[in-house]
N, C-alpha and C positions, 0 to 999 in steps of 0.2 A: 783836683778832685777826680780827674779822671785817670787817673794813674792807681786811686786808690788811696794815695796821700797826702795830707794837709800840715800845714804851716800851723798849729794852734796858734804861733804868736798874735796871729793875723784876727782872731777871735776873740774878744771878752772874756772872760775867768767864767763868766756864768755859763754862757753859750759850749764854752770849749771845751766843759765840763761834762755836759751834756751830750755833746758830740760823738757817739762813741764810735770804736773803728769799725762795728758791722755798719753802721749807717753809711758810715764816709764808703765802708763798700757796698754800698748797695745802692749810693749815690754812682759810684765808679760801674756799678752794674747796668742800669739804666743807661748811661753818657755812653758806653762802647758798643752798646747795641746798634749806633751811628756806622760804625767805624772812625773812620777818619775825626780830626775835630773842629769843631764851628770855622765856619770861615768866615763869620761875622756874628755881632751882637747889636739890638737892636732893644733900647728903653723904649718899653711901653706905658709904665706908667711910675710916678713918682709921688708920695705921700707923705707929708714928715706928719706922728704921732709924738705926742712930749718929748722926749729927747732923742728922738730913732728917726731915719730917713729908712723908708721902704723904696726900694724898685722894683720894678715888674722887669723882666729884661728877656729878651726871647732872644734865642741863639740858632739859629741859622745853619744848618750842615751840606757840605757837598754835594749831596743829593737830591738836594732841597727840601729837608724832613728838618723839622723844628722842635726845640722844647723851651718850655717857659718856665725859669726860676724866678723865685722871691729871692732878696737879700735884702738883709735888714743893717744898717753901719748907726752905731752910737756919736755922740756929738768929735768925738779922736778919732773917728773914721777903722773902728775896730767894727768885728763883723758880729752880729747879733742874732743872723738868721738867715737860716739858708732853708728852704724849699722847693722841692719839684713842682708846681703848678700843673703843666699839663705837655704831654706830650703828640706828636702828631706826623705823619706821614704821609707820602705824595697821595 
């Protein structure tokens, strides 16, 4: 994601569909504002909804600046959702 470019395989047909490349770049927009990338990841919070596990997972940068994505993985552990949550700095 922070290159810009995604694996669809790694996505659901729904999801991956939807997915389009200005998102995946605007996701990649957001992430390099860091520079460097995470030096760690950190679940915060875990939710499974009918057939979906959600994580809350915040990531951790060099500088100590963090951001919080959602991911969403189907019962095949395919990706369902991806989301910025919130981003923050020293």
């Amino acid at each position: 994601m922070q290159v810009g470019k995604i694996d669809r395989t790694q996505y659901t047909p729904a999801y991956g569909a939807q997915l389009t490349d200005d998102a995946v770049q605007g996701m990649s927009h957001y992430l390099n504002q860091y520079g460097a990338s995470p030096t760690r990841a950190e679940i915060m919070q875990k939710r499974s909804i009918e057939n979906q596990t959600f994580y809350l997972v915040k990531l951790i940068f060099p500088r100590g600046d963090a951001a919080s994505f959602l991911f969403g993985f189907d019962t095949e552990g395919k990706i369902t959702a991806v989301g910025l949550e919130s981003m923050a700095g020293d």
